[in-house]
C-alpha positions as CSV (number, residue, x, y, z in Angstrom):
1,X,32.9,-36.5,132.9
2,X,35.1,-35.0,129.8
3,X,32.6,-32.4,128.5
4,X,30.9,-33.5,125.5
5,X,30.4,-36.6,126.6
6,X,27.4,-38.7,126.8
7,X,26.1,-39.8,130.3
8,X,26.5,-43.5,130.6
9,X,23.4,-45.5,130.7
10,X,22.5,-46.9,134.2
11,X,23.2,-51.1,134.1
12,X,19.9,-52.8,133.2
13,X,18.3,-55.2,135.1
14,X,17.8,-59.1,134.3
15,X,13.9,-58.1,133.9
16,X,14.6,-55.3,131.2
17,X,17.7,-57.4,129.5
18,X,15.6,-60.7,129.1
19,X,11.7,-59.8,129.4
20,X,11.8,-58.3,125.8
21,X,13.6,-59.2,123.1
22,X,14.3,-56.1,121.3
23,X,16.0,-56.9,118.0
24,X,18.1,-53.7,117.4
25,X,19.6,-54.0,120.5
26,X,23.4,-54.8,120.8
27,X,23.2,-58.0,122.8
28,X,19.7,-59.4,121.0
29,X,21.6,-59.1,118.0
30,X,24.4,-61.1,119.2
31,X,22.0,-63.4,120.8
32,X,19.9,-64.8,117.5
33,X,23.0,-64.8,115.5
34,X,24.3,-67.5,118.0
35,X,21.1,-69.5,118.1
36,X,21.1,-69.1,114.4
37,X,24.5,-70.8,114.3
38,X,23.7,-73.5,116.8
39,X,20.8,-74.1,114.8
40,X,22.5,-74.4,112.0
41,X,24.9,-77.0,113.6
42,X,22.1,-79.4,114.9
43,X,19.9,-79.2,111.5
44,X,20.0,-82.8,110.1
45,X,22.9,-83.7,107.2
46,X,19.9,-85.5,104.5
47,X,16.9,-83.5,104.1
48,X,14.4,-84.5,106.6
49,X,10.4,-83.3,108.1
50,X,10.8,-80.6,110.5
51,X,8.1,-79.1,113.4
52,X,8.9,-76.0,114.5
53,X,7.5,-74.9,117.6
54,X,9.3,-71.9,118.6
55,X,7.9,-68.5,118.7
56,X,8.0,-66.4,115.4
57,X,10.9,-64.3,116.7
58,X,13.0,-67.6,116.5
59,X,12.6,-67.2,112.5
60,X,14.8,-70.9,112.8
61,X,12.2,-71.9,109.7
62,X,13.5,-69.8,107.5
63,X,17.4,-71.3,108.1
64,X,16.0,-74.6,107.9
65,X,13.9,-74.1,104.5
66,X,17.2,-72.5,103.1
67,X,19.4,-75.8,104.2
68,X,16.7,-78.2,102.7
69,X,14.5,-78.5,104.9
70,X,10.5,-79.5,104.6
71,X,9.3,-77.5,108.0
72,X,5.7,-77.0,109.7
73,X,5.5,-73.9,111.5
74,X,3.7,-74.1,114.7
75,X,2.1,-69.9,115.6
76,X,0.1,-68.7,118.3
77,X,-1.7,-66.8,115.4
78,X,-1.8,-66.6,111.3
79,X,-0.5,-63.0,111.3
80,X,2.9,-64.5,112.7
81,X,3.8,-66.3,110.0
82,X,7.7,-66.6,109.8
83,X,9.0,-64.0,107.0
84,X,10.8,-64.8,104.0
85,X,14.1,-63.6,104.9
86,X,16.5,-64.6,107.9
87,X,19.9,-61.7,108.8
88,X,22.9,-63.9,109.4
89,X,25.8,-63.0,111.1
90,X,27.2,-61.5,108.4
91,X,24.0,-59.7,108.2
92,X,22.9,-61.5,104.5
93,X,20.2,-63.7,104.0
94,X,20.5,-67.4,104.4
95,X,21.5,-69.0,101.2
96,X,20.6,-72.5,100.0
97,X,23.0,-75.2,101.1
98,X,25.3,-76.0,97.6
99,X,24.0,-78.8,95.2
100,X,20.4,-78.8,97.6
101,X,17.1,-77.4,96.3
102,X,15.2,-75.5,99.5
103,X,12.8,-76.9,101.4
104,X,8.9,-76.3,101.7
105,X,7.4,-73.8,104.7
106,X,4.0,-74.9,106.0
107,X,2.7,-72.7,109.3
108,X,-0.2,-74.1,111.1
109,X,-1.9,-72.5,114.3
110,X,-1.8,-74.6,117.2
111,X,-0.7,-74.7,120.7
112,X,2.5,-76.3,121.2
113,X,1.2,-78.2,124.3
114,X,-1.2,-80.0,122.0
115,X,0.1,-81.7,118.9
116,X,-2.8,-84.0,118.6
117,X,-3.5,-82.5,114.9
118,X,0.1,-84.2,114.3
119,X,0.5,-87.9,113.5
120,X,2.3,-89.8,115.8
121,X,6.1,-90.4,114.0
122,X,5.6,-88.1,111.5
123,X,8.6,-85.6,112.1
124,X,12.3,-86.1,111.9
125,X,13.0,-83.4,114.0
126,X,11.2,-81.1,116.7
127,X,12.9,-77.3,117.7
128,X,11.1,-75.8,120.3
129,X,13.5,-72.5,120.9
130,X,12.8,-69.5,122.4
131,X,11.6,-70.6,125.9
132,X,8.4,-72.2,124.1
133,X,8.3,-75.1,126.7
134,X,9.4,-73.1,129.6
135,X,6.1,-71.1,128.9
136,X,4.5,-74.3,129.2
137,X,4.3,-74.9,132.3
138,X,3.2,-78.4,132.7
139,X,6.2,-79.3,130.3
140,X,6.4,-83.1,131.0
141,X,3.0,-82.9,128.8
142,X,4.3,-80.7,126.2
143,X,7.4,-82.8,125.7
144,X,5.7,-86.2,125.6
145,X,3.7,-84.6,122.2
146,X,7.4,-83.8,121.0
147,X,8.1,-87.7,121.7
148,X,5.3,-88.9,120.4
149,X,5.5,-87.7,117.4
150,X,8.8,-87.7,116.5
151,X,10.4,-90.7,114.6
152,X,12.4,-93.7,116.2
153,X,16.1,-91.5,115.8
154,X,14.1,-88.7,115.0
155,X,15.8,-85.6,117.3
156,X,14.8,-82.2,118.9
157,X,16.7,-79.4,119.8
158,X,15.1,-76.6,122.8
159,X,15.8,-74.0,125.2
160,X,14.6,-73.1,127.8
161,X,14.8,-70.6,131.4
162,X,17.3,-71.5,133.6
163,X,17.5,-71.4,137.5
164,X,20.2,-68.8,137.1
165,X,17.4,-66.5,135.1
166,X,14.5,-67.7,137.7
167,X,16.9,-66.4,140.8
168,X,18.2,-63.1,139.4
169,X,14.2,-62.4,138.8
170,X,13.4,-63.3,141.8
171,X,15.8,-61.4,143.8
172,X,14.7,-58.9,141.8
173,X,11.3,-58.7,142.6
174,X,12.3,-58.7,146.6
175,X,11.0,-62.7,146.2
176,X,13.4,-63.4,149.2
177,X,11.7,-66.7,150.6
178,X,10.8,-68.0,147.3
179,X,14.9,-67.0,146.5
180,X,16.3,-69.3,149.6
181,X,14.2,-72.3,148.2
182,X,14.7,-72.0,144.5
183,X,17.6,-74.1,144.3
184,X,16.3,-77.2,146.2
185,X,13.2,-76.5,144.1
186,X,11.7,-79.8,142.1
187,X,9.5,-76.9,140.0
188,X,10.5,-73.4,139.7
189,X,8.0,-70.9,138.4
190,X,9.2,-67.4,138.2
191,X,6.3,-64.5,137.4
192,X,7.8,-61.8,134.8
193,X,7.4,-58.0,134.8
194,X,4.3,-58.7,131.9
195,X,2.4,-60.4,134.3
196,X,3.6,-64.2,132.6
197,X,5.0,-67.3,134.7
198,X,7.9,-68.8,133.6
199,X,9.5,-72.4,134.3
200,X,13.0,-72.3,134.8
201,X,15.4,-75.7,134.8
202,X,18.4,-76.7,136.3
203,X,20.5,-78.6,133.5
204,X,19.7,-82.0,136.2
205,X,16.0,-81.4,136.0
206,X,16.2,-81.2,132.3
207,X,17.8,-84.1,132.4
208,X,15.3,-85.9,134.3
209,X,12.4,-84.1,132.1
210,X,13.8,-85.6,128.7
211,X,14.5,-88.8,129.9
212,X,11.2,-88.8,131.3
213,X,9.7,-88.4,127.8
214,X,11.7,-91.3,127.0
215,X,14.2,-89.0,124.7
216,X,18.0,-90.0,125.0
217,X,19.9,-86.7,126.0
218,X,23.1,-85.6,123.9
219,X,24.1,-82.6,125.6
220,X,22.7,-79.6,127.4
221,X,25.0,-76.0,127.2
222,X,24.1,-72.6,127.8
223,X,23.1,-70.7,125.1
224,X,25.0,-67.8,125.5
225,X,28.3,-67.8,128.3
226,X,28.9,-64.3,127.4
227,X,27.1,-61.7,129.9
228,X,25.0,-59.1,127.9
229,X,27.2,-56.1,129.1
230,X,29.8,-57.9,127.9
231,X,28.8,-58.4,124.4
232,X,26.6,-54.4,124.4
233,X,30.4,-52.9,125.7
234,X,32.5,-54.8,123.1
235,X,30.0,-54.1,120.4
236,X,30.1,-50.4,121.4
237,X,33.8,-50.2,121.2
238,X,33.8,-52.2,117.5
239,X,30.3,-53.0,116.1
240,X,32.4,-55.1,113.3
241,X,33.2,-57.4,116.3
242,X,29.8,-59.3,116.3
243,X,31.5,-62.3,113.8
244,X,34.1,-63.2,116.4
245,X,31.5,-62.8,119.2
246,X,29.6,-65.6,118.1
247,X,32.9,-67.9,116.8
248,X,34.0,-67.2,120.9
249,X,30.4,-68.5,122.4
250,X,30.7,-71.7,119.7
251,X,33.7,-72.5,121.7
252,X,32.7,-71.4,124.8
253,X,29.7,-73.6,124.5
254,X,31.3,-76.5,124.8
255,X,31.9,-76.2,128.5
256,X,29.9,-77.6,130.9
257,X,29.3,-74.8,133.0
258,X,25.6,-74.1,133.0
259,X,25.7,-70.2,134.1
260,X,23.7,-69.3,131.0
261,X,20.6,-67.2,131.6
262,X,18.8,-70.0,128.9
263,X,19.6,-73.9,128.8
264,X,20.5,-75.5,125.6
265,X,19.5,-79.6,125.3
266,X,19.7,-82.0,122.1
267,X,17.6,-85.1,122.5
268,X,17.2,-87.9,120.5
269,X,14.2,-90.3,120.5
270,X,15.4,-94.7,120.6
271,X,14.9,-96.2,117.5
């Protein structure tokens, strides 16, 4: 090692790089700035009635408010109200769309399993990001309340664990026999280091889960190709290279290789 040189910092495993979401960190940083893009790509043209079900550190509320947006926060608890700003990828706050006035922000606290407080057709659109309905485990309930009470054309957009994630965990945690079934698995739960259980989805079984709700799939990517040492090395080198980072995952998204460590779906509800 040249001397003055730092030591460099042993790999981290899947657990530590996906258990916590630590926004400071190179590749979290790179990570919200792409699902703020894909968000931002999905939201509705006309301003429309949004639920948002995702967990507070989604902050996808805030990017829809700014773009026009009427949106009803779902939170595990008052204090985690969504804040009033949103960082962008070019690290500014999220500006409202030209010639559009910005939306209203309600938050309610609910459980995203049960939307029975919710009238039945009474959203446009449903987002459910940051593994929400992979925390729920019996999902086929939890999506049939996003069904139900959406709109005929109404869409949602979610992500959830894949069986890429579920496997590196489970190898991880010396799971061996659960690790030779996994694949052929119709339900995959994977425990975490914080004691949760996880649900993780091959992009088939996603498939099958949508259409099961009766939602029409448009498409199901990763959401994210690039590896988190990846994106941590290439930030190190140039921390001005976050921009490209994201413009080469919107284009890498469009394969349909589903190595991502998180599944990406559209759906859209028959009118």
């Amino acid at each position: 090692m040249p001397v003055g040189a730092l030591p460099e910092e042993p790999p981290r495993s899947p657990a530590e790089q996906f258990a916590g979401s630590d926004p400071l960190s190179a590749y979290w940083r790179f990570y919200w700035a792409v699902a703020g893009a894909q968000l931002a790509r999905w939201l509705p043209a006309e301003p429309s009635r949004l639920l948002d079900l995702s967990a507070p550190a989604f902050r996808g509320a805030a990017r829809a408010v700014a773009a026009g947006h009427d949106v009803v926060a779902l939170l595990p608890a008052a204090e985690d109200a969504p804040k009033p700003s949103l960082s962008l990828v070019n690290g500014h706050a999220p500006a409202p769309r030209p010639g559009r006035e910005p939306g209203r922000m309600r938050s309610v606290v609910g459980d995203p399993a049960a939307l029975l407080g919710f009238a039945t057709e009474g959203f446009d659109g449903v987002v459910a990001d940051d593994r929400v309905l992979s925390r729920q485990l019996a999902t086929e309930e939890a999506l049939g309340e996003v069904a139900r009470v959406l709109r005929p054309g109404g869409r949602t957009l979610l992500c959830v664990d894949s069986v890429v994630l579920g496997m590196a965990l489970l190898a991880e945690q010396d799971c061996w026999p659960e690790l030779s079934s996994a694949p052929s698995a119709d339900v995959l739960l994977v425990p975490w280091p914080d004691g949760s259980i996880t649900r993780c989805f091959t992009a088939e079984q996603l498939t099958e889960l949508l259409s099961g709700a009766g939602l029409e799939v448009e498409w199901i990517r990763p959401r994210t190709v690039l590896s988190a040492s990846t994106v941590e090395v290439m930030l190190g080198r140039d921390p001005r290279a976050l921009g490209r980072l994201v413009e080469m995952e919107l284009r890498a998204e469009e394969s349909d290789d589903y190595v991502g460590v998180h599944l990406l779906a559209s759906a859209r509800k028959p009118e």
